[in-house]
C-alpha positions in Angstrom: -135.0 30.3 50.3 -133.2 29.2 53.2 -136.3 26.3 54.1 -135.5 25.2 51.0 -131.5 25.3 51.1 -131.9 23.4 54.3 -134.4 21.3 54.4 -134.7 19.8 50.6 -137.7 18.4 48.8 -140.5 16.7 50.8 -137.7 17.2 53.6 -135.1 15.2 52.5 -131.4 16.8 52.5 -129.5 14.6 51.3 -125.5 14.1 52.9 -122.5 13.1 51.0 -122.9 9.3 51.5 -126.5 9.1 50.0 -124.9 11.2 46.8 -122.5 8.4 46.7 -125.2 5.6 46.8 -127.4 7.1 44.2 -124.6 7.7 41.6 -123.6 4.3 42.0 -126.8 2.7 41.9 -126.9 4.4 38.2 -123.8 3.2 37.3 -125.0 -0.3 38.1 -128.1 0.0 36.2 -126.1 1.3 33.0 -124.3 -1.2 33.0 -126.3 -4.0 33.7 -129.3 -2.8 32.0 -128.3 -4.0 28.3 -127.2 -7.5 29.7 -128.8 -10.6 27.7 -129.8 -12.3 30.7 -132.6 -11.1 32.8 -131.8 -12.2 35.6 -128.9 -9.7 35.7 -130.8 -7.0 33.3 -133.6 -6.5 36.3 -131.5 -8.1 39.6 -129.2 -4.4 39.0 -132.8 -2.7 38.7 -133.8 -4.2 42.0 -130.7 -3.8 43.5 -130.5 -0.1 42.3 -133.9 0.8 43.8 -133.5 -1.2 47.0 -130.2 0.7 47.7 -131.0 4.0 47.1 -134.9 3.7 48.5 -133.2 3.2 51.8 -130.4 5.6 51.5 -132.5 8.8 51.3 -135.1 7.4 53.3 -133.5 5.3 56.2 -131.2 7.6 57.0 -127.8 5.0 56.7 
């Protein structure tokens, strides 16, 4: 149980700071998600998966 405390799924624990990233990459994509334009709809997709792709798995 402790391996898994400590060390997370495929290894990944994630701090504070990538928390932070994720929640508000979903926050941008509910809120940009129902736009008109598409542009906007899937630049907030792409921004959202960008962001948090290299939270967890950069290590910034």
């Amino acid at each position: 149980m402790l391996l898994l405390a400590t060390g997370g799924p495929f290894g990944i624990s994630p701090s504070t700071d990538q928390l932070i990233v994720v929640n508000l990459a979903a926050i941008l994509v509910a809120t940009t998600f129902n736009a008109p334009q598409k542009v906007i709809k899937w630049g907030g997709v792409v921004i959202a998966v960008v962001t948090t792709t290299c939270a967890i798995w950069c290590g910034h």
